[in-house]
N, C-alpha and C positions, 0 to 999 in steps of 0.2 A: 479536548476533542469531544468527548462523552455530553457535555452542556453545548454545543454550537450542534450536536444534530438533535436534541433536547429543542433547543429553541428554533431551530430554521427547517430540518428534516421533515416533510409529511408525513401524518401517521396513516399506519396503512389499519384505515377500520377504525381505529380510535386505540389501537395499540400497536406498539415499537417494536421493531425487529431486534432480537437478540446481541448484545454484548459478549464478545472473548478478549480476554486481555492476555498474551499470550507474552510470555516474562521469561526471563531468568533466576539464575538461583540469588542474585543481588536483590530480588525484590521481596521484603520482608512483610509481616505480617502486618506492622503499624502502617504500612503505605497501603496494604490492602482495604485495611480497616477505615483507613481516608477516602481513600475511591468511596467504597459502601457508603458511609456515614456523608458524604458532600452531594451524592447524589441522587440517594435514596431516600431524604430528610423529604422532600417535596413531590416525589413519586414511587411507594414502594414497589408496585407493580412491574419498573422494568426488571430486565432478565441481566444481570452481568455475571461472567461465571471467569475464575483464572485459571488458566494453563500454565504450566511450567513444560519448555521448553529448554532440551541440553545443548548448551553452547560449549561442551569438552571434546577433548581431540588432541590427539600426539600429531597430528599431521604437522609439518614446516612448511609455512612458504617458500616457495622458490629464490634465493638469492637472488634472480633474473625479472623478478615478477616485481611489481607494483609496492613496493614494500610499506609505503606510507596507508596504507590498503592493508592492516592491522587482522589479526586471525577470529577474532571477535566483528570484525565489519565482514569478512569472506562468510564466515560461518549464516550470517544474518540475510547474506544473497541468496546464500545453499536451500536456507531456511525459506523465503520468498520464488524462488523457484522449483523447489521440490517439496521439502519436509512438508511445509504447512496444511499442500493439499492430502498428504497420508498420516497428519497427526489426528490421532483418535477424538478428540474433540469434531474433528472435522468429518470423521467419518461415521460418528457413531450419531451426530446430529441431522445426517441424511437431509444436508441441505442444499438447492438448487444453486443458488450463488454463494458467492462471496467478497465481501468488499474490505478492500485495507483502505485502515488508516494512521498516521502514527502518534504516539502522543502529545507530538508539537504541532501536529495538523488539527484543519478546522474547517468549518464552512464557515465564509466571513458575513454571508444573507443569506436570504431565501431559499431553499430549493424548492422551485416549481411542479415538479412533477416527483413521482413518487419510483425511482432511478431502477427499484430492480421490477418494478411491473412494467414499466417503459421498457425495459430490455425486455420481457418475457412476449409484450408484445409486436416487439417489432423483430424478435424472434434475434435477439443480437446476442453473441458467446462472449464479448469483451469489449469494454469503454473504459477511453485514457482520457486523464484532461492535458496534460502535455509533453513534451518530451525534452530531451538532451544528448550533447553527441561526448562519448568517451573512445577511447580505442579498444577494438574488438578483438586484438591481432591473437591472444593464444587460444579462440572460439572459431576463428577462418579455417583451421582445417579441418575442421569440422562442419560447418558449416558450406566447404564444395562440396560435400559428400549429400549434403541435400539441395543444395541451390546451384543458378549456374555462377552468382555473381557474389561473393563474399560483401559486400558494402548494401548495407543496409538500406532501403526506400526513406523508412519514416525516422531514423536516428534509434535512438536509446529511448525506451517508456520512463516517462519521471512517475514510476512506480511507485512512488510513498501514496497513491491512490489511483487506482485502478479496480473496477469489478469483474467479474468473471466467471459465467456460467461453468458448474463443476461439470457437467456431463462431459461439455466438447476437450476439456483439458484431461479426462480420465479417458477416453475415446476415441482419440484422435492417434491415431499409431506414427505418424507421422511424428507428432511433438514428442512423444511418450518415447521413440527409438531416438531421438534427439538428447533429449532430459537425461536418459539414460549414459549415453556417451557421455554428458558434461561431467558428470559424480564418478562416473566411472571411475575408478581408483583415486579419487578426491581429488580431479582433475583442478574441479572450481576452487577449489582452499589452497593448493600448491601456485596457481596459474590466476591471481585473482579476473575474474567476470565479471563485470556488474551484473546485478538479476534485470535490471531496467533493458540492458541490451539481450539476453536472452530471452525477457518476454518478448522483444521487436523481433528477434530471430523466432521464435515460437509463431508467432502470426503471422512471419514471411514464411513459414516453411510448410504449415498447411493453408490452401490456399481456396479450401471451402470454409474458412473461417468468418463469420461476420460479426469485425470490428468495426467501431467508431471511436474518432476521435471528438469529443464532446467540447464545447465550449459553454455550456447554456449551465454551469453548475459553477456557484464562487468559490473559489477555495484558494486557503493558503496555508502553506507550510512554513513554519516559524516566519524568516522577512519574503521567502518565496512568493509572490501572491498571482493567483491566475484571476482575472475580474469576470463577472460576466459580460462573456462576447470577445474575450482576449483569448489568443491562440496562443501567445509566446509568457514566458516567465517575465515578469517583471521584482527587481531586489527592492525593496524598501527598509531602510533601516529604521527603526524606530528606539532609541535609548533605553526609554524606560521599559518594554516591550514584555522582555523577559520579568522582570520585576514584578508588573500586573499581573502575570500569567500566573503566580504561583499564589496567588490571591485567589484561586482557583472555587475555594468553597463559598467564595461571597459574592462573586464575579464574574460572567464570559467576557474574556477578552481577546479581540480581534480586530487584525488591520484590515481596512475595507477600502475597498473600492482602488482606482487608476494610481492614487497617491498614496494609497496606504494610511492612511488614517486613522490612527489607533482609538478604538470604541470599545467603552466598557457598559457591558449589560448586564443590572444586576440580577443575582440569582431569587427567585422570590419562593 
């Protein structure tokens, strides 16, 4: 992830926006020490910093609920629709946006424009690159209680990337009495959510919010690939895929383009 915005990413000025690698307690020192050491060999200047984030909890899921939807994937939605924006890294950094990405994610070329001043200029509080449809059903009664129509316009957010101005998400009372109801007695962990559909529900429920859904940026998430100029997901399997990827300190590797094309660029 870290080398595909390394090599495709504009730099704003001639330096890189900041790194958070936000983990678990499974991620040990020698993987840290690997991150540093692969990508700091050829630039020491960027910023990467890690967070340990708590994925513990006596909560059960619901017998009724989703159950292949494991308490470590609920925890991780909890974590993308609430924790993140109030974990201290995030607050103590007093920063305007924020962009996820995940460790299987990538830009597969170029990005054009430079994505969080392009939002700052066109004054925009959230951009998705694309979506997916899950069922919403234990979020619906909650969700009349803000809208008239429980079914969602634009589906579920394919949230493994998405940015999002922090102001209108800490501001917004509207989302914030929403977010609130979901956690509520760890509704989301007993009752799994996706977070993808509670971000869609988030940006239906305040409706001064200005979203975009962007097409003009390549990205792909493991065989997921969004090309530029494509609106909808396309799967590409690639065999050796995974294999290259963990070639990681020698390598960017990514599938590019309509076919998926597996392209390795070396790290210099």
């Amino acid at each position: 992830m870290i080398h595909s915005i390394i090599q495709f990413y504009p730099t704003n000025n001639g330096s890189r926006y900041p790194f958070i690698i936000f983990h678990d307690e499974n991620f040990t020192s020698v993987m840290r020490q690997q991150i540093l050491l692969c990508v700091l060999k050829n630039d020491k200047t960027i910023n990467i910093s890690f967070e340990l984030i708590n994925f513990q909890t006596t909560v059960q899921p619901s017998d009724k609920s989703r159950l292949e939807k494991p308490i470590g994937y609920r925890l991780m939605c909890r974590f993308w629709i609430y924790d993140v924006f109030y974990h201290p890294a995030i607050r103590r950094g007093n920063y305007e946006y924020l962009m996820r990405m995940d460790d299987d994610s990538y830009f597969m070329d170029t990005v054009e424009k430079d994505i969080f001043l392009d939002m700052n200029n066109r004054k925009l509080d959230y951009i998705y690159r694309s979506s997916y449809s899950e069922p919403t059903t234990p979020m619906q009664p909650i969700l009349r209680r803000f809208l008239k129509d429980t079914i969602l316009s634009r589906s579920c957010i394919y949230n493994n990337f998405f940015v999002i101005r922090l102001k209108w998400y800490y501001e917004s009372k509207r989302v914030k009495s929403f977010v609130h109801e979901l956690i509520e007695d760890d509704l989301i962990l007993r009752e799994y959510i996706g977070d993808g559909c509670v971000h869609s529900a988030m940006l239906e429920i305040d409706n001064q919010v200005k979203v975009e859904y962007v097409t003009n940026i390549p990205y792909g998430h493991n065989f997921h690939l969004m090309p530029l100029g494509y609106f909808k997901i396309l799967f590409r399997f690639a065999k050796t895929f995974e294999k290259e990827m963990n070639k990681f300190c020698q390598q960017l590797t990514v599938l590019r383009g309509a076919r998926g094309v597996l392209k390795r660029i070396k790290i210099s």
